[in-house]
C-alpha positions as CSV (number, residue, x, y, z in Angstrom):
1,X,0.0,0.0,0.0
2,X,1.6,3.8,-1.1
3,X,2.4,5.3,1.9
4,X,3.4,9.0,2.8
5,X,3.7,9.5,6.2
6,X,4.7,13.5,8.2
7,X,6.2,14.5,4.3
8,X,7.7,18.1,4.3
9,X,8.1,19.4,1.0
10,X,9.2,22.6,-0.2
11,X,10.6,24.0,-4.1
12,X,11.7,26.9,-1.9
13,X,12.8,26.7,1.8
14,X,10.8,29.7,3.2
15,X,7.5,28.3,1.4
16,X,6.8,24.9,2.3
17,X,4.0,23.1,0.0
18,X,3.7,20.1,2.6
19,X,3.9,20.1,5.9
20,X,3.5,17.0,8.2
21,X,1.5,15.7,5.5
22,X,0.4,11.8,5.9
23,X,-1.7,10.1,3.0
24,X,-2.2,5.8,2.9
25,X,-3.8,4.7,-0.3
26,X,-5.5,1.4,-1.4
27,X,-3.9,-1.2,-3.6
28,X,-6.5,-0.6,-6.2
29,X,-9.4,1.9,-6.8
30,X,-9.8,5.8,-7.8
31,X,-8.7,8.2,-5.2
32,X,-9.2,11.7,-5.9
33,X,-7.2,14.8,-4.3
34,X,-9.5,17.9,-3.8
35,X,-8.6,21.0,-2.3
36,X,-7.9,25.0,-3.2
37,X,-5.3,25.7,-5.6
38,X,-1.6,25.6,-4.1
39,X,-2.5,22.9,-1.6
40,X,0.4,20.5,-2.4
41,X,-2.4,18.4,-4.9
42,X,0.0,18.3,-8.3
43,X,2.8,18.3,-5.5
44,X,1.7,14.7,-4.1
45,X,1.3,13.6,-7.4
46,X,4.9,14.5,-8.5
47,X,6.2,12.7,-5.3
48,X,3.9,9.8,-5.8
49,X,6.0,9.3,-9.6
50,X,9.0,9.7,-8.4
51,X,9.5,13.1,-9.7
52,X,10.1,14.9,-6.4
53,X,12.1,13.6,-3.4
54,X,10.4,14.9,0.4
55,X,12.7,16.9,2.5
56,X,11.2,15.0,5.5
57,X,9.0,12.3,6.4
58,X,8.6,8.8,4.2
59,X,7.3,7.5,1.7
60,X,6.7,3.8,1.0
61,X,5.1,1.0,-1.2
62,X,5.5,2.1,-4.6
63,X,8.8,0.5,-5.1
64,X,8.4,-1.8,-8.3
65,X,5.1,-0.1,-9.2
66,X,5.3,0.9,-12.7
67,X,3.4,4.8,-13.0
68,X,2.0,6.3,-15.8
69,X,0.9,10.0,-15.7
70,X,-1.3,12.9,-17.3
71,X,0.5,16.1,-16.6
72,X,-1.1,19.4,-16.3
73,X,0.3,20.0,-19.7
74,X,0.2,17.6,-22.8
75,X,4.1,17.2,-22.9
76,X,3.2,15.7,-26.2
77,X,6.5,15.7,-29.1
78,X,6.0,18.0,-31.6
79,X,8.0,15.6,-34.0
80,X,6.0,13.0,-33.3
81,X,2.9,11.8,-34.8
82,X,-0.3,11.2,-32.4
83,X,0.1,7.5,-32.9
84,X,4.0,7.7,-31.7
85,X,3.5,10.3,-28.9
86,X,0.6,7.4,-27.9
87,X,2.7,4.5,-28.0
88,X,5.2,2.6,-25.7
89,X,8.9,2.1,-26.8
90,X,7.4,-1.7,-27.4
91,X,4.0,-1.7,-28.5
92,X,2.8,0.9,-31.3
93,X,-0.9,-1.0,-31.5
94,X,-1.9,-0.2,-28.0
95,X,-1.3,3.3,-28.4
96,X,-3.3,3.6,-31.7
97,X,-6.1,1.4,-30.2
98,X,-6.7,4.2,-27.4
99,X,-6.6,6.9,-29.7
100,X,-9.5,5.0,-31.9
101,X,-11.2,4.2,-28.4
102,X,-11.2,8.2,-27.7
103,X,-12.0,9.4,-30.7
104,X,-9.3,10.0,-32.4
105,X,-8.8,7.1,-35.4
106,X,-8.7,9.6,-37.8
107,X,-6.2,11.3,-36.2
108,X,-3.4,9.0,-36.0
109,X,-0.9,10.4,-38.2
110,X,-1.1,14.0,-37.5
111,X,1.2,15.9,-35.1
112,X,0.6,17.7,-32.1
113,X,0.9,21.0,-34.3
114,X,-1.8,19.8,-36.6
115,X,-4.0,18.9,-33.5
116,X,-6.7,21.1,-31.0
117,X,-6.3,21.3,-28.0
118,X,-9.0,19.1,-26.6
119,X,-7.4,16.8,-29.7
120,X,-4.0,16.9,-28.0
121,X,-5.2,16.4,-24.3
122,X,-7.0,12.9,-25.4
123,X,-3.5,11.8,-27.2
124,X,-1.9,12.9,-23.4
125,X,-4.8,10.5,-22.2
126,X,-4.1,7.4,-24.6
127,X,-0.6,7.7,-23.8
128,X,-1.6,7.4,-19.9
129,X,-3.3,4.6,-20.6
130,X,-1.6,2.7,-23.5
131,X,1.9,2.7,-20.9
132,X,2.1,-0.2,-18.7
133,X,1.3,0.7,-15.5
134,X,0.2,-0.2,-11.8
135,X,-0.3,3.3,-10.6
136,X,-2.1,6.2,-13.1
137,X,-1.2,9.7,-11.9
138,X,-4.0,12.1,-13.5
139,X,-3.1,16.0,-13.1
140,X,-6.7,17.9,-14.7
141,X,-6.8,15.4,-17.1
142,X,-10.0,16.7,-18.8
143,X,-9.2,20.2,-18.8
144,X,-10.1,21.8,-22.5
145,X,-12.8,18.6,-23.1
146,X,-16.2,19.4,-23.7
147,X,-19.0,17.8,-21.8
148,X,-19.9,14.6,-23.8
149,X,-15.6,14.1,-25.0
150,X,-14.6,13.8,-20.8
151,X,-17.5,12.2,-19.8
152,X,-16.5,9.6,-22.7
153,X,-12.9,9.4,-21.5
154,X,-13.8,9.3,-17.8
155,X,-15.8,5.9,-18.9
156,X,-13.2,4.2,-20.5
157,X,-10.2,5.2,-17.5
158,X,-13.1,4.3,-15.1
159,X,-13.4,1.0,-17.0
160,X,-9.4,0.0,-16.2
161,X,-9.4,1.8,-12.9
162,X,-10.4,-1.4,-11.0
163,X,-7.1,-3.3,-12.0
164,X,-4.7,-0.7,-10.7
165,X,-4.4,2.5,-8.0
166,X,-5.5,6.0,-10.2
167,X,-5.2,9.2,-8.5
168,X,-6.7,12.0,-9.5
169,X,-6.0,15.9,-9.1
170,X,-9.3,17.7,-10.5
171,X,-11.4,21.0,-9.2
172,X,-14.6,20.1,-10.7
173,X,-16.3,17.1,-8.6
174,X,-18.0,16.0,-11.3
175,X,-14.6,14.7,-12.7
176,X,-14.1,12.5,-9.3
177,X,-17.7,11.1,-9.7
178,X,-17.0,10.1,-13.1
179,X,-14.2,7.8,-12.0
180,X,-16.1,6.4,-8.9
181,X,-13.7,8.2,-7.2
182,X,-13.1,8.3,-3.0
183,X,-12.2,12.0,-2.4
184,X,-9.5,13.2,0.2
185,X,-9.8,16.9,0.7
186,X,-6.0,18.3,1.2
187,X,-7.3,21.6,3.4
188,X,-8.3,18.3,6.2
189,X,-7.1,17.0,8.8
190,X,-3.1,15.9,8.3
191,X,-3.8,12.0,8.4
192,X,-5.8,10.9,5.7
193,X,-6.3,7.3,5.0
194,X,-8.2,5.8,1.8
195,X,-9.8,2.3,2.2
């Protein structure tokens, strides 16, 4: 079980981001992380994938967990076609299948350039999904989707949620009842455990 337990963080050593902060997720399931903006919510995730180290405190259980992530932004390369920015180093049909599966089959061969921006954010999606992955990291993944287009991907992540852990970072609640998500509110109490 991913455990962070009395975590300081800071990017700058007179403005810490966390602060004592304790989080124990499940194995498997949709947690989502609510809370006012500058909270520490993309912060957890970037510690949660490795991408941050805590100053303080520890954090356990995600050793051998393979994580796949949607980032704020699309981080998508402009050099590559929607179909390679989709795809694992190992597996080019998996990445095209997600693409079709959001909408995007006609799409495939087009670069980011050539793309919209709700266009892009679903390739950002697909790629999520189409990596390996135990734990999926989700930073406003439907921001720029219209209604019926993030409803429709909040299905299909909803429909592989069950086999792995997927957090979730969103500011509309409708997003974390989409996914069937459990909500931990960041502005709480410091110990915050997710069955």
């Amino acid at each position: 079980m991913p455990v962070l337990e009395s975590v300081d963080f800071a990017y700058r050593a007179d403005r810490p981001v966390l602060r004592g902060f304790s989080l124990a997720l499940p194995e498997t399931g949709t947690v989502c992380l609510l809370g006012p903006s500058g909270c520490g919510k993309t912060t957890v995730l970037r510690v949660l994938a490795g991408l941050e180290t805590v100053q303080a405190g520890t954090v356990s259980g995600l050793a051998g967990r393979r994580v796949s992530m949607v980032f704020q932004e699309n981080r998508l390369l402009p050099w590559e076609t929607a179909r390679q920015n989709a795809s694992t180093r190992d597996d080019a049909g998996t990445g095209a299948a997600w693409l079709q599966a959001l909408g995007l089959g006609d799409s495939l061969d087009r670069r980011p350039g050539e793309l919209s921006g709700g266009m892009a954010r679903r390739v950002a999606i697909a790629r999520a999904l189409a990596a390996p992955s135990d734990l999926l990291l989700l930073d406003e993944p439907f921001a720029g989707l219209d209604e019926p287009t993030w409803q429709d991907a909040a299905r299909r992540i909803a429909a592989v949620g069950a086999h792995r852990l997927t957090v979730l970072v969103t500011h509309v609640p409708d997003h974390a009842a989409a996914l069937g998500a459990a909500i931990v509110r960041l502005d709480g109490p410091p110990l915050r455990v997710v069955s």
